[in-house]
N, C-alpha and C positions, 0 to 999 in steps of 0.2 A: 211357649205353648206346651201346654200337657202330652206326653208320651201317648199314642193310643195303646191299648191292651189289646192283646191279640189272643193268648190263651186266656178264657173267663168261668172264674168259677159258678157252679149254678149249686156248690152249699159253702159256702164263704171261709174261711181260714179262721174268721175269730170268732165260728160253732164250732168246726174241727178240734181247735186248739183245748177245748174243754173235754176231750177225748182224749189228748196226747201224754206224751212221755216227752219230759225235757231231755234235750242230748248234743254237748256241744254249743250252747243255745238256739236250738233249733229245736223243731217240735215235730216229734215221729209219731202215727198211728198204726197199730194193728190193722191188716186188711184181709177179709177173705173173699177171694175174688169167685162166684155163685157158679160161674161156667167151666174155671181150668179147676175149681176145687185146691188153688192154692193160697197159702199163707204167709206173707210177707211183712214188713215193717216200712213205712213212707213217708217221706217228710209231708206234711200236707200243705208244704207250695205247690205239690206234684198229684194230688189227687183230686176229683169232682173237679173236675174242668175240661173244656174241651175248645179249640182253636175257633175266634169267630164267633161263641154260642149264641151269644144275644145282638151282636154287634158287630158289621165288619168292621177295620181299621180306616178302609177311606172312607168310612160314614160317620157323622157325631153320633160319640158312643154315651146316650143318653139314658140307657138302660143302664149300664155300667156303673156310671157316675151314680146315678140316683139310688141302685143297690148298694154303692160304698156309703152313701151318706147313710143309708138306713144299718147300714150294718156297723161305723161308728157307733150312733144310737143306742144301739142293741146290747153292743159290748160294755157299753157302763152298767147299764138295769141287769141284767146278766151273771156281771159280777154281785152287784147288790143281793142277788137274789140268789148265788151259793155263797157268800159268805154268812148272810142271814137263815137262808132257811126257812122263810115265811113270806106269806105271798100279802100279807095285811103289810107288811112293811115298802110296798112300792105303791106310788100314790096314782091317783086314774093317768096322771100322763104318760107314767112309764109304764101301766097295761095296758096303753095306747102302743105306746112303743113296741111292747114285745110280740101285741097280737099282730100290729103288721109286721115285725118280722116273720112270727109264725105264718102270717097269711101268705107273704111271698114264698116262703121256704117250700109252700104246700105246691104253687101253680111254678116257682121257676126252676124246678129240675129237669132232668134229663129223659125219668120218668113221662112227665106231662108232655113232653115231645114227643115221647114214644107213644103214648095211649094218641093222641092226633093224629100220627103217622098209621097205626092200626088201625083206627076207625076209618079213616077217606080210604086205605085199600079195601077194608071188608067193606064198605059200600060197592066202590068199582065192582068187587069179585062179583055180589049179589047181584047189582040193577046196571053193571055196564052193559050190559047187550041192551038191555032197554032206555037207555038214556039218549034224549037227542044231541047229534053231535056235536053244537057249542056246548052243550054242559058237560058232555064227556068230555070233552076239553079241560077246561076248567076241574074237574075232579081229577082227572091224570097230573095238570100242573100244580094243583096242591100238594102232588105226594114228592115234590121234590124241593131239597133241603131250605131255599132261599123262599118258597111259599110256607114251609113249614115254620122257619124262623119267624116270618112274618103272622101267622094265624098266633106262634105262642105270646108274640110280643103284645098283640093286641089285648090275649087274655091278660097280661102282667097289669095292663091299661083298668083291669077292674077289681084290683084288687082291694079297692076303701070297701065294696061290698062287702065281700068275705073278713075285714074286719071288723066291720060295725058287726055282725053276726057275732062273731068271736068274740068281742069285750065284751056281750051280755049275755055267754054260756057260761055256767056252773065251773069255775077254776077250782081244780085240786092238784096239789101240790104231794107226790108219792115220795118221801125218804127212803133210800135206800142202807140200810143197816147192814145187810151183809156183804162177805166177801169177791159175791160176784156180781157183776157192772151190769149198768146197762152200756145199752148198742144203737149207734147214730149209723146213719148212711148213707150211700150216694139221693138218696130219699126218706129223710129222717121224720120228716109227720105224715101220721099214718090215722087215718080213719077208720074206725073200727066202729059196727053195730051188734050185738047180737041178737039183736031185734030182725036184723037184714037190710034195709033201706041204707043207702050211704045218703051224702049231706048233709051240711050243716044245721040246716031246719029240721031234719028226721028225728022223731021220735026212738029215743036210746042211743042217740049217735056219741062217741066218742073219740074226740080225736087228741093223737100220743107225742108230746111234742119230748124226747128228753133231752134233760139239761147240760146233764155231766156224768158220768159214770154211777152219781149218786143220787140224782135227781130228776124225776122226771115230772112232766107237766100234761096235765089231762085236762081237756076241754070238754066238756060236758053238756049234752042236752039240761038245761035247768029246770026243767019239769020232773022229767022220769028220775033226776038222779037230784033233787030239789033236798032231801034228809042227809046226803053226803059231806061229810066235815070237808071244812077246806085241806085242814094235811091231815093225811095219816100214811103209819109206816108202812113201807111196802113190804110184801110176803118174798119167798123163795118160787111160790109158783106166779108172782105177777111178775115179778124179773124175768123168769122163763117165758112169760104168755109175752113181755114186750120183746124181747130177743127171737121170739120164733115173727110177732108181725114185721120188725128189722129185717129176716129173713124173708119172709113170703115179699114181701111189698117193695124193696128193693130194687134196683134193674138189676144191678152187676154187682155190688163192690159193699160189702158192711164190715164198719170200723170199731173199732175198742178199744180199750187202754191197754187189754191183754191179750196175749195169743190165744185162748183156749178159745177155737170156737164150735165142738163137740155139737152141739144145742144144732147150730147151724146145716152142721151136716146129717144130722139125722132128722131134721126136719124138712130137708132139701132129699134124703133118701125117699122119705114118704110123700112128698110133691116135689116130683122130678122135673115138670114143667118148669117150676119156677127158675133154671138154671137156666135158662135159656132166655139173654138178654131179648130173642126176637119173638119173646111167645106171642103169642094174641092176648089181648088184655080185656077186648069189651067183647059184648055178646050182643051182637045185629040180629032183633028179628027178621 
């Protein structure tokens, strides 16, 4: 009978590893941790995980299992797609593949826990005195850990949505040509608008999935951004624009192949909030 998993990652070891530094065979990443402001080196058996996350141990850990098989998956198309460099070269099953990995990657972090955990208290804050007392119940018992586990598990439950959405936005494929990398993290796809609206249906939405220090992967509104070539090379300021959303978007913890993470913290000087794993995340009217 299979081991159960006790510590469980919620961004997998073979995304990490496309970040890393071999050492010893073993695979170290860069980490600056957003709240102590410090810089270390980690094998990434030891980072993005947390005891229990998805699964306790005396329950079938079905979540667990069903993320390893996808993340198998993953790790063949993956490779294909930094050894090639072209996104024509992976056929609809393996953009099947990778969009559900992307799709997971988006709902099963640490992040998506924490925005769930902030929403049901700034409800309580706003409408507890006015709530009648079975539902004040019930809104208190969701904000503890085993309700919380359970509200994310159910969202992981919908995740072919947010696929099928994905494999028919605008894929662009950004090379990285210079010396500085991109940056993965305890929350590595990020949605970005400059339109403003977030979602996947939103008009201008953008969402940053990178690949490997060289490669990053942009999902695109296929309307608004419909005249955008599939690859093009990336600049010196869209490495900086995805390294600062790395940083804003993040909970805790952003990774790289290198220590320099300069960018970080002066993007972290001028949104201070962000340092603070327990900010507030949504905005309750």
């Amino acid at each position: 009978m299979e081991e159960p998993v006790r510590f469980q990652h919620y961004v997998p070891k073979c995304y990490l590893k496309n970040f890393s530094n071999s050492k010893r065979k073993e695979s170290y990443i860069w980490v600056f941790d957003k709240e102590k402001q410090k810089i270390f080196s980690k094998n990434i058996k030891e980072i993005a995980k947390e005891e229990e996350f998805y699964n306790r141990v005396d329950e079938e850990q079905f979540i667990e299992r069903g993320l390893r098989d996808i993340e198998t998956k993953f790790d063949e198309v993956v490779r294909k797609l930094i050894l090639t460099k072209d996104i024509d070269e992976l056929n609809h099953y393996e953009k099947k593949i990778l969009s559900e990995f992307i799709a997971y990657q988006m709902i099963r972090t640490k992040e998506t826990r924490e925005e769930v955990r902030d929403t049901v208290r700034q409800i309580y804050d706003k409408l507890g005195s006015q709530m009648a007392p079975d539902f004040k119940r019930q809104v208190v018992e969701a904000m503890d850990e085993e309700s919380l586990r359970d509200i994310h598990k159910r969202m992981l439950g919908k995740i072919g949505e947010f696929q099928e959405i994905m494999i028919k936005m605008k894929w662009v494929l950004v090379v990285n040509k210079f010396e500085s990398s991109y940056w993965c993290s305890d929350n590595p796809v990020i949605e970005y608008n400059s339109l403003g609206k977030l979602g996947l249906t939103s008009l201008g939405i953008q969402v940053y999935f990178p690949i490997n220090s060289e490669l990053c992967l942009i999902l695109c509104d296929p309307i608004y951004f419909k005249q955008l070539p599939k690859e093009i090379v990336g600049t010196s300021k869209g490495i900086l624009f995805e390294r600062e959303l790395q940083t804003l978007y993040s909970t805790r913890f952003i990774f790289s192949k290198n220590s320099d993470f300069n960018i970080a913290k002066v993007t972290l000087e001028n949104n201070p909030k962000y340092k603070d794993p327990n900010r507030k995340r949504v905005k309750i009217n």
